[in-house]
VEXTORDREN-203130 format. One record per residue (C-alpha): residue in three letters; x, y negated, z negated. Coordinates in steps of 0.2 Angstrom, whole numbers, plus 2048, in hexadecimal, padded with zeros to 3 digits. Example, Ala and Ser with C-alpha at 12.3 -4.5 7.8 and 13.67 -1.06 7.14 Angstrom:
<pts>
@r: ALA	x: 83E	y: 816	z: 7D9
@r: SER	x: 844	y: 805	z: 7DC
</pts>
This chain:
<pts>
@r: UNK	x: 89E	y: C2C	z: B43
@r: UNK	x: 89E	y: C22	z: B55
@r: UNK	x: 893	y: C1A	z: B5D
@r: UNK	x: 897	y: C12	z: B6E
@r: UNK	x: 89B	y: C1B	z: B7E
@r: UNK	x: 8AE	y: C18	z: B7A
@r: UNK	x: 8AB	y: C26	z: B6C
@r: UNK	x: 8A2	y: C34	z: B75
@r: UNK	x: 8B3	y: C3C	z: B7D
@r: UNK	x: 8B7	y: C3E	z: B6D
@r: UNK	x: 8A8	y: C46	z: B66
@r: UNK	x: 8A8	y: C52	z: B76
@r: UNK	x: 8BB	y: C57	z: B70
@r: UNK	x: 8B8	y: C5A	z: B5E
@r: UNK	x: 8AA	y: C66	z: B65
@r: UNK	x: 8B4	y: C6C	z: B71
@r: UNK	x: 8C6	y: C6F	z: B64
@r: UNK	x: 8B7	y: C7A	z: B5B
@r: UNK	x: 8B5	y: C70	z: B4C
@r: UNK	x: 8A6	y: C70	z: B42
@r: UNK	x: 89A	y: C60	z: B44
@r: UNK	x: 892	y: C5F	z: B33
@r: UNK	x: 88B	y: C4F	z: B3A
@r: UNK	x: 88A	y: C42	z: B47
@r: UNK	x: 889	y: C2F	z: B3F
@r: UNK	x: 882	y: C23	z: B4C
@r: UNK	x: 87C	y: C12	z: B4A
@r: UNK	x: 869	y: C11	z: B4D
@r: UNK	x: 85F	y: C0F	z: B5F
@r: UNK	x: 860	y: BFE	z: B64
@r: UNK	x: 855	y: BF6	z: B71
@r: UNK	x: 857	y: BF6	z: B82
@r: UNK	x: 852	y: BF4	z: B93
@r: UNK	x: 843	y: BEB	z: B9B
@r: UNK	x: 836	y: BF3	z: B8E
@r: UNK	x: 842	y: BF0	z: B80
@r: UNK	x: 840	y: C03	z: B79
@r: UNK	x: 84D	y: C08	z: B6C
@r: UNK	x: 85B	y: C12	z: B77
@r: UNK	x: 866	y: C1D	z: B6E
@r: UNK	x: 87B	y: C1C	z: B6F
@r: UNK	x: 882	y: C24	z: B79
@r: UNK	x: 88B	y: C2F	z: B6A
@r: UNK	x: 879	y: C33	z: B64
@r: UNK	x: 874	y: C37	z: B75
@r: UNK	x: 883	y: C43	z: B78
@r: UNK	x: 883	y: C4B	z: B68
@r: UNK	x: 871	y: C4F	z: B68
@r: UNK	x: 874	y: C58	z: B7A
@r: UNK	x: 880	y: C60	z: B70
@r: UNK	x: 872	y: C67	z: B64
@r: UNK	x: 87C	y: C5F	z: B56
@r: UNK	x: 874	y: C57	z: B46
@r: UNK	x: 873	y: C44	z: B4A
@r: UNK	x: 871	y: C35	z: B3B
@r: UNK	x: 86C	y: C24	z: B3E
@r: UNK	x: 86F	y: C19	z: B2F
@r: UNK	x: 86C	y: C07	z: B2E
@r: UNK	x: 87B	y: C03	z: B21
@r: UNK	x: 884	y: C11	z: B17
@r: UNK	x: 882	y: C04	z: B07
@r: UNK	x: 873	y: C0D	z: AFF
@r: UNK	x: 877	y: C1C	z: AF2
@r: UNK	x: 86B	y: C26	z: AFC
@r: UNK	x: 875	y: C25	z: B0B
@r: UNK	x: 884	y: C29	z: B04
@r: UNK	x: 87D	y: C35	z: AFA
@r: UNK	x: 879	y: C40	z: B0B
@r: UNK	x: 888	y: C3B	z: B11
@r: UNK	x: 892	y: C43	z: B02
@r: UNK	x: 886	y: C52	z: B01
@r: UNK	x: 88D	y: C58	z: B13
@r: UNK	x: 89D	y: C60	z: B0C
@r: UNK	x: 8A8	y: C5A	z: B19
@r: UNK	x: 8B9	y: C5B	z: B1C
@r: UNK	x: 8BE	y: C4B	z: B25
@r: UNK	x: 8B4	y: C3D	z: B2D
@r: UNK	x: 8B9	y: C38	z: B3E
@r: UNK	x: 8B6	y: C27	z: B40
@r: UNK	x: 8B7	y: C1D	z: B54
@r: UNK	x: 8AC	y: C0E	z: B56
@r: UNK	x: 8A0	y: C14	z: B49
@r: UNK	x: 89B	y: BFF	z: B47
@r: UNK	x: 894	y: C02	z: B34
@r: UNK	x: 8A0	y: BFD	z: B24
@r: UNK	x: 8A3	y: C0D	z: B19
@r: UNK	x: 8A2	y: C07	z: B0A
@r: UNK	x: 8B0	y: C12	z: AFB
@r: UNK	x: 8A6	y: C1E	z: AF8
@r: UNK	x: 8A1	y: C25	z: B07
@r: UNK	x: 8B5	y: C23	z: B0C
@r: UNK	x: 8BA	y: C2D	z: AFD
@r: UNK	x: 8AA	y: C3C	z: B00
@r: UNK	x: 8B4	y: C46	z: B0D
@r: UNK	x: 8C1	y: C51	z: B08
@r: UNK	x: 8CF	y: C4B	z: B13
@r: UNK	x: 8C7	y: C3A	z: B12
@r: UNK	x: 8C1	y: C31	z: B23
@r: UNK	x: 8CD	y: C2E	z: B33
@r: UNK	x: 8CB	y: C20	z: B3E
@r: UNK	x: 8CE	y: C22	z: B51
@r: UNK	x: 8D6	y: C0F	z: B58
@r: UNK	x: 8D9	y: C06	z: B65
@r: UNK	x: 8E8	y: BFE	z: B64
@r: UNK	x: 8FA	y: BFF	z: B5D
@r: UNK	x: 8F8	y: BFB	z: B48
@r: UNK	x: 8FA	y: BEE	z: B42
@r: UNK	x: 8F8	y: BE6	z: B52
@r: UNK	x: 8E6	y: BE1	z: B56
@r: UNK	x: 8DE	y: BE6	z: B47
@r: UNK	x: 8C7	y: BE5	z: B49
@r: UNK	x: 8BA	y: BE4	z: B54
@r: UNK	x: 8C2	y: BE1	z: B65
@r: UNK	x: 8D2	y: BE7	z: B67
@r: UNK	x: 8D3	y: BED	z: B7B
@r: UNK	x: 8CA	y: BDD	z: B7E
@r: UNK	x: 8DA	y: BD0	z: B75
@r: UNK	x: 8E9	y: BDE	z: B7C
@r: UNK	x: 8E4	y: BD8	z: B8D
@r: UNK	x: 8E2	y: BC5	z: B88
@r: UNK	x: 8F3	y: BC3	z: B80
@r: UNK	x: 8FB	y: BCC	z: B8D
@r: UNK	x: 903	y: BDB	z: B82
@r: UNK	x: 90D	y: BE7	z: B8C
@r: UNK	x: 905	y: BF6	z: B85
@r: UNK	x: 8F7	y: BFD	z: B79
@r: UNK	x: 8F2	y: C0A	z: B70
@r: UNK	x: 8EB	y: C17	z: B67
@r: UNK	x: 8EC	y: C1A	z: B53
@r: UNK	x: 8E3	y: C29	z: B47
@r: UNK	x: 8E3	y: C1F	z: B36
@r: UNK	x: 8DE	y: C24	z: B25
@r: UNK	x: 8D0	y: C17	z: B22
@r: UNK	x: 8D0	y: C0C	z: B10
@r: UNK	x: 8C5	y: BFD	z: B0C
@r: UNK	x: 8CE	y: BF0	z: B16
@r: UNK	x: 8CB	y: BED	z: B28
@r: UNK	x: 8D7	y: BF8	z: B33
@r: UNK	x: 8E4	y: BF7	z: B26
@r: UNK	x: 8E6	y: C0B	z: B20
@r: UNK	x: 8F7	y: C15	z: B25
@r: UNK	x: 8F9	y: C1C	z: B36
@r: UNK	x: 8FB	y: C30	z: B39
@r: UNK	x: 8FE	y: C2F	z: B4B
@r: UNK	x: 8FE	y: C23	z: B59
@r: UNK	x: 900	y: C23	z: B6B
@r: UNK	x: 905	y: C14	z: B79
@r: UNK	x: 8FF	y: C10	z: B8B
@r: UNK	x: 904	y: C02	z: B95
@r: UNK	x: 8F8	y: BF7	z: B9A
@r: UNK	x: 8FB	y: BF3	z: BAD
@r: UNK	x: 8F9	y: BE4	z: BB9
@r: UNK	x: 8E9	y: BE8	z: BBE
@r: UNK	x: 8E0	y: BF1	z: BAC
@r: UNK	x: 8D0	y: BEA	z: BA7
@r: UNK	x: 8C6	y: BEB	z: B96
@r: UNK	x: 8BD	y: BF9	z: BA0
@r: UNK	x: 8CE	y: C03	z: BA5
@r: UNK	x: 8D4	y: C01	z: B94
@r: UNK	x: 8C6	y: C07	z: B8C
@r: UNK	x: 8C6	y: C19	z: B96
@r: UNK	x: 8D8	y: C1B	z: B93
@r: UNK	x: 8D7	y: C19	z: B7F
@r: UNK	x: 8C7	y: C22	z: B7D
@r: UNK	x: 8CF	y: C31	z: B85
@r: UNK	x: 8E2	y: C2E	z: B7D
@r: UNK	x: 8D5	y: C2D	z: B6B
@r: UNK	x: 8CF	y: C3F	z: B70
@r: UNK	x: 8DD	y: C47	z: B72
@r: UNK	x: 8E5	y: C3F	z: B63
@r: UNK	x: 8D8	y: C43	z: B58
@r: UNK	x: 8D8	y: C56	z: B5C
@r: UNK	x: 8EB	y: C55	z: B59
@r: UNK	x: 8EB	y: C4E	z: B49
@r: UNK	x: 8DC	y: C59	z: B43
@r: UNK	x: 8E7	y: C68	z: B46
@r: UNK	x: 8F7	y: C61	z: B3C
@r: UNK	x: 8ED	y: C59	z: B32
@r: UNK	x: 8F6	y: C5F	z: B21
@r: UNK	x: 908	y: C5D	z: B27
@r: UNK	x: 904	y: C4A	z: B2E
@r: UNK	x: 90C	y: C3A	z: B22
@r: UNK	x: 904	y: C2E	z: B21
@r: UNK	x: 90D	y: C1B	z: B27
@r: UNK	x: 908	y: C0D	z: B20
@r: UNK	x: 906	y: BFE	z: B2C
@r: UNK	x: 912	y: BF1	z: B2D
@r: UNK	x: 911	y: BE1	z: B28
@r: UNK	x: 919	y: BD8	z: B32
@r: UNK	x: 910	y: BD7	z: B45
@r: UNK	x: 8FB	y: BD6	z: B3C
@r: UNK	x: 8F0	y: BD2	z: B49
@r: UNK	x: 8DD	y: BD0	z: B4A
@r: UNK	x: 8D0	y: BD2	z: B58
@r: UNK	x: 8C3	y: BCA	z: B57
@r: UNK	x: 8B3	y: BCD	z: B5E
@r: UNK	x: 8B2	y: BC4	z: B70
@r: UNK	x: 8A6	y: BB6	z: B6F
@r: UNK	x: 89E	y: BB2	z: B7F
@r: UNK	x: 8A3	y: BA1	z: B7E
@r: UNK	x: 8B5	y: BA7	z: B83
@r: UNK	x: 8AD	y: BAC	z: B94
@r: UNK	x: 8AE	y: B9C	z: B9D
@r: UNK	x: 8BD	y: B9D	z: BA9
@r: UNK	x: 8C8	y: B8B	z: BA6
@r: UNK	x: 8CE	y: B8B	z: BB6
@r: UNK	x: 8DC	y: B7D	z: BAE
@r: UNK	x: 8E2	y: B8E	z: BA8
@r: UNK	x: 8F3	y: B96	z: BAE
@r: UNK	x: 8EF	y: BA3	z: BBB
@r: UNK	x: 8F8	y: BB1	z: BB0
@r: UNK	x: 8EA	y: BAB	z: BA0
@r: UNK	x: 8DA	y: BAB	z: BAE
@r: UNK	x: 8E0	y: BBD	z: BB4
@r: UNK	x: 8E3	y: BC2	z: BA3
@r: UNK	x: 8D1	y: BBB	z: B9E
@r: UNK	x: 8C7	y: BC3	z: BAB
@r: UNK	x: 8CE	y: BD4	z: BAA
@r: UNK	x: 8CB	y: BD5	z: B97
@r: UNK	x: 8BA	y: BD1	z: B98
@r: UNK	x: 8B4	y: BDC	z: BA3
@r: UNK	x: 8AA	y: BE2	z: BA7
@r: UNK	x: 8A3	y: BD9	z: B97
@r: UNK	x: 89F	y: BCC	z: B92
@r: UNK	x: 8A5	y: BC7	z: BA4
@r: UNK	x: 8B2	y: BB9	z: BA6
@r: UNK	x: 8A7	y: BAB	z: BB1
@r: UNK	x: 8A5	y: B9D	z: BBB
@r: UNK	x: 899	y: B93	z: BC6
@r: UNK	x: 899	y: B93	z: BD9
@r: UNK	x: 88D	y: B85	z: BE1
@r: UNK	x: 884	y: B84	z: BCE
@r: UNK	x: 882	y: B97	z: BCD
@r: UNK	x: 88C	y: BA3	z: BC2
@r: UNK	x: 898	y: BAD	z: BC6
@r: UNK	x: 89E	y: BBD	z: BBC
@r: UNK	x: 8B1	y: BC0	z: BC1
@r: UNK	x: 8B4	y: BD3	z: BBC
@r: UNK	x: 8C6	y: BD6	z: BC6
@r: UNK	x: 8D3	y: BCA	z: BCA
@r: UNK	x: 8E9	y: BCB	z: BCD
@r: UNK	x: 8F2	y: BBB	z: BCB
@r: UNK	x: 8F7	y: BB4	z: BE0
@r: UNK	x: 8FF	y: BA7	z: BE9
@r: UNK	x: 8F9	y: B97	z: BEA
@r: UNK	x: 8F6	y: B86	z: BE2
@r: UNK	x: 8EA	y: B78	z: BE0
@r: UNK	x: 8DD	y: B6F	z: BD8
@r: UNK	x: 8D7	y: B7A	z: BC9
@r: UNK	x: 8C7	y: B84	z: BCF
@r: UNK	x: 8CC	y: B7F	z: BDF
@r: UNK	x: 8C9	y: B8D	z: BEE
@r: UNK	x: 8D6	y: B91	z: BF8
@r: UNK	x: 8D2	y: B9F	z: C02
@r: UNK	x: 8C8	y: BAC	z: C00
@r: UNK	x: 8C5	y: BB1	z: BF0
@r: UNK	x: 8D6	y: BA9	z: BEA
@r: UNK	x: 8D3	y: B9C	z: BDC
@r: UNK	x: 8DF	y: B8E	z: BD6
@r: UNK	x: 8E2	y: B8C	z: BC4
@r: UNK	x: 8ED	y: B81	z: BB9
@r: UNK	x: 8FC	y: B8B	z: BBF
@r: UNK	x: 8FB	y: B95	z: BCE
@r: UNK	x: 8EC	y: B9F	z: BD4
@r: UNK	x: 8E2	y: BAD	z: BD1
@r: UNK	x: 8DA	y: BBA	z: BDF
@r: UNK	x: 8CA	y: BC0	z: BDA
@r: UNK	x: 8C7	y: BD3	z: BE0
@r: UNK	x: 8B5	y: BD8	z: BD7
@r: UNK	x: 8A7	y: BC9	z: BD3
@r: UNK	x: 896	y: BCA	z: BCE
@r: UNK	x: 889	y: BBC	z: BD3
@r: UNK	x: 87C	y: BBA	z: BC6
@r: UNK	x: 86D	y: BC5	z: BC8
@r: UNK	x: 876	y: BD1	z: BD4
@r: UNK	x: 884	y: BE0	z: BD2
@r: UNK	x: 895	y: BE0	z: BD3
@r: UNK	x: 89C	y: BE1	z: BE2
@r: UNK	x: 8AF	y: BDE	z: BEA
@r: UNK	x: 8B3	y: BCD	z: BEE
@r: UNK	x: 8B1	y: BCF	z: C01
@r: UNK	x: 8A2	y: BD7	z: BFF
@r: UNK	x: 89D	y: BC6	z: BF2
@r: UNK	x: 8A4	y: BBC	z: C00
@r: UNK	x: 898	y: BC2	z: C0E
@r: UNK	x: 88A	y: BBE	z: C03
@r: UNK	x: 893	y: BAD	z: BFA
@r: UNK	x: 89F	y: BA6	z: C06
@r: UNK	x: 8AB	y: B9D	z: BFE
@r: UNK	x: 8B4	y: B8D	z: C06
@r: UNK	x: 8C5	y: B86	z: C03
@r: UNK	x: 8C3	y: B79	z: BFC
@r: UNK	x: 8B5	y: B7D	z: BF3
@r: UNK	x: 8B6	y: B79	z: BDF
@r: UNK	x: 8B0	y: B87	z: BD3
@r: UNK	x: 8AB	y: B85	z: BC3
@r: UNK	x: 8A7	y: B70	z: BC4
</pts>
């Protein structure tokens, strides 16, 4: 039960461990593109390359759907960024119940963006947990887990690969000791939660420490996109390393090298509106920046 491309190594390693895929759980098509036509997830789209038996439910509330759910027989649900509430009955319908694959060290960040709030509070390391799933949000014990730093220069982006490969590789592991895994609860102590980035938080404050804005444009990217404006256009900011330097917040100082509150930030990859990404010296060819100049005002 997955949904984004984050799940899809783990559907190719479930597949690939030999196990049987009674079903693939997707969240419907969604619109997309210039003509708007429903576009499958990418979980959908793998698994029906794969040749494997896809469902597309709007909500798992009806007693229909959980009905068909219950009628598969399985063993245990595999559960990573599936997006829909399972509601007690579908939880309690597989045999070994339902395991969730995420993204973070439990009970730290706890819901909907967890990669996203590691980078913006400027934790040392993250995670991986395969938890038993119960009604409350993130709250089940944890079977195993396992931690990767999160480096200077990591984005959401980074992240986001690393995780979805550690959750693979977790999942298969667990799978096969399965029976002779205790479960432990969370703690109390340490409970976090990660909300869902709203795109008002995009808006670089360039009154910001330098170490916040660095922290701020690498968890956003590659979206929502930290930004700014330069000469009334907006600017995405998509890599960035805290630098030398001060000045008057948003203030250039050369190159791509930005004042903030506190120090500075170098910008490596930007993005003006309407065109790619691109490096910042590429950016700068097309954008030249002067000292001086004040972004963001």
């Amino acid at each position: 039960m997955g949904t984004p491309e984050f799940s899809v190594p783990v559907l190719d390693a479930l597949v690939g461990a030999g196990h049987d895929i009674a079903a693939v759980y997707c969240q419907p098509p969604r619109p997309a593109g210039r003509g708007k036509k429903p576009r499958p997830s990418p979980v959908e789209a793998r698994a029906r390359a794969l040749g494997l038996e896809v469902r597309v439910p709007v909500s798992l509330k009806s007693a229909e759907a959980q009905a068909e759910f219950a009628a598969l027989g399985v063993d245990v649900a595999v559960v990573v960024a599936y997006g829909l509430i399972l509601p007690q009955v579908v939880l309690d319908a597989p045999l070994l119940g339902c395991l969730n694959i995420h993204a973070s060290l439990l009970p730290r960040w706890r819901g909907a963006a967890p990669i996203h709030r590691a980078i913006l509070a400027g934790d040392q390391e993250t995670g991986v947990c395969i938890m038993q799933m119960e009604a409350g949000l993130d709250t089940g014990p944890v079977l195993l887990r396992d931690a990767t730093p999160i480096n200077a220069g990591d984005t959401t982006a980074d992240l986001h690969d690393r995780l979805s490969e550690m959750g693979a590789c977790l999942i298969v592991k667990a799978l096969v000791n399965l029976p002779a895994l205790k479960p432990i609860a969370q703690a109390i102590d340490g409970v976090s939660y990660a909300a869902k980035i709203d795109k008002a938080e995009a808006q670089v404050d360039w009154a910001r420490s330098a170490g916040h804005i660095d922290r701020q444009i690498r968890a956003l990217s590659p979206f929502p996109g930290a930004w700014t404006t330069a000469d009334g256009a907006r600017v995405k900011l998509l890599m960035s390393r805290v630098g030398p330097g001060n000045g008057t917040p948003g203030e250039v100082l050369d190159g791509f090298s930005i004042a903030c509150g506190a120090g500075a930030v170098e910008i490596l990859r930007a993005q003006r509106q309407g065109k790619q990404a691109m490096e910042a010296n590429e950016f700068l060819r097309g954008t030249p920046l002067s000292p001086g100049q004040i972004l963001g005002g």
